[in-house]
VMD Tcl script that draws the C-alpha trace (Angstrom):
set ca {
  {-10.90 -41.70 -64.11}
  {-13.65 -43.14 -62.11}
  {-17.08 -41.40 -61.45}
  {-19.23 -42.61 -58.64}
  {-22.65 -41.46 -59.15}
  {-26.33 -41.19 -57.06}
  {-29.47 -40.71 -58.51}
  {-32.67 -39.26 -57.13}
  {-35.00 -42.31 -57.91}
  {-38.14 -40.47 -57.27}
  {-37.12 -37.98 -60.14}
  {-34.33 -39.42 -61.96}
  {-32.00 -36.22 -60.81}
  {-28.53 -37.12 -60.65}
  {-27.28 -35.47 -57.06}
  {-24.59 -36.43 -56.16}
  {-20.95 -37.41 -57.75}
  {-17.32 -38.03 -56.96}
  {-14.67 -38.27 -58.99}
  {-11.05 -40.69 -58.33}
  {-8.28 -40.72 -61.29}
  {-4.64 -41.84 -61.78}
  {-1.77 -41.32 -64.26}
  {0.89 -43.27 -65.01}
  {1.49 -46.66 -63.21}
  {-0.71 -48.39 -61.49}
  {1.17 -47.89 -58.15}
  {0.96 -44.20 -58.72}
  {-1.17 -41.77 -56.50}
  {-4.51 -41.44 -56.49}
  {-6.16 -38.08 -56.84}
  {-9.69 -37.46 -55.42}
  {-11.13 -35.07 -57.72}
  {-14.46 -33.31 -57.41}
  {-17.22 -34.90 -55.18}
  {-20.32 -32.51 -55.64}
  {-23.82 -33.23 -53.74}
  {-26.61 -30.73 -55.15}
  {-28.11 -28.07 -52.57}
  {-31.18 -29.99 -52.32}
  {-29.98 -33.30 -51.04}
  {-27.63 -32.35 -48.40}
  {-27.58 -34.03 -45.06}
  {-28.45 -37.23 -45.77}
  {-25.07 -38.44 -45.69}
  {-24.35 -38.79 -49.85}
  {-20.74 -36.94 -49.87}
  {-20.04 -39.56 -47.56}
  {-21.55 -42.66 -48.86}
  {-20.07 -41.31 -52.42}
  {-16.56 -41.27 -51.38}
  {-16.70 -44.16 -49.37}
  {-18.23 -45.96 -52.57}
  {-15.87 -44.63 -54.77}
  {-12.39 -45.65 -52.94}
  {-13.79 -49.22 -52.34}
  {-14.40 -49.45 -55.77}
  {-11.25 -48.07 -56.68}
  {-9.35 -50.07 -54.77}
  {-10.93 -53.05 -55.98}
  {-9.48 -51.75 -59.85}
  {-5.69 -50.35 -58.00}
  {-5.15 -52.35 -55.22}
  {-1.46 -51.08 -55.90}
  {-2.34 -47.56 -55.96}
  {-1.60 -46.57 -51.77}
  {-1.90 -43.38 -50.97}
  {-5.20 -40.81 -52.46}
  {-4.75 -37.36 -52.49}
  {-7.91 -34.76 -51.91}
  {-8.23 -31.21 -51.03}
  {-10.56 -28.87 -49.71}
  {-11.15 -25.42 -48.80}
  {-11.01 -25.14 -45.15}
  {-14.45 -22.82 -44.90}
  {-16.17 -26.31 -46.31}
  {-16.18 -28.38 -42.94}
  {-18.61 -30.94 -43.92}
  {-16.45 -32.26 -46.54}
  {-13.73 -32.05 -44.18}
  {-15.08 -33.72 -41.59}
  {-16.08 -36.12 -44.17}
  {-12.83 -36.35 -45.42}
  {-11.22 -36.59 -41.75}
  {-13.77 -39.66 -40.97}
  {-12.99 -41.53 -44.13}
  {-9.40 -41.34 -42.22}
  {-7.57 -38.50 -44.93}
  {-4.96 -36.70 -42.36}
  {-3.96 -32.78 -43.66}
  {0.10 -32.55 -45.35}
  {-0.27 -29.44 -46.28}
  {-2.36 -25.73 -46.22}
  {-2.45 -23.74 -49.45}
  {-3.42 -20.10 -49.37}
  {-5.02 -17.56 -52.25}
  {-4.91 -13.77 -51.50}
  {-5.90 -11.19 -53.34}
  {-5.44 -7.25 -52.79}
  {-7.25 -4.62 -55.15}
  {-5.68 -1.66 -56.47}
  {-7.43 1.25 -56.77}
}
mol new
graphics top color blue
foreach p $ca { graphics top sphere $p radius 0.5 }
foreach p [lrange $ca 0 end-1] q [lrange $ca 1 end] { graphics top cylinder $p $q radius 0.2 }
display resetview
């Protein structure tokens, strides 16, 4: 696992963070794991810039690894127009529901 990190130099805050990890071979799948930007420092572009930094890296440590898997609820547009700019195309649509009994 990789973790791609900003900190708030004024303060010292980390906020902002996204995660990349593998298993098994080094041609295996990536997985794009959490990428969290705190409340506060949202819209300055740093779910972006820490994806972005965090496959270039990555690929840098497995070149052989060729296709990165992510996911994201579809109410949470700016990630997916983040993820949609960084060039990730949807495979597939997962659904939760839930029904109370009374």
């Amino acid at each position: 696992m990789q973790v791609t990190a900003a900190e708030h130099i004024a303060t010292g805050e980390l906020c902002a963070f996204n995660e990349l990890s593998i298993k098994g071979a080094p041609d295996s799948v990536t997985h794009q794991e959490d990428t969290l930007v705190l409340a506060a420092h949202r819209g300055h572009r740093l779910g972006l810039l820490m994806k972005a930094a965090g496959l270039l890296s990555w690929h840098e440590r497995f070149p052989l690894s060729a296709n990165v898997i992510t996911y994201n609820a579809e109410e949470n547009r700016p990630m997916l127009s983040i993820n949609e700019a960084l060039g990730f195309a949807p495979i597939a649509y997962e659904g939760a529901w839930k029904k109370e009994l009374r």
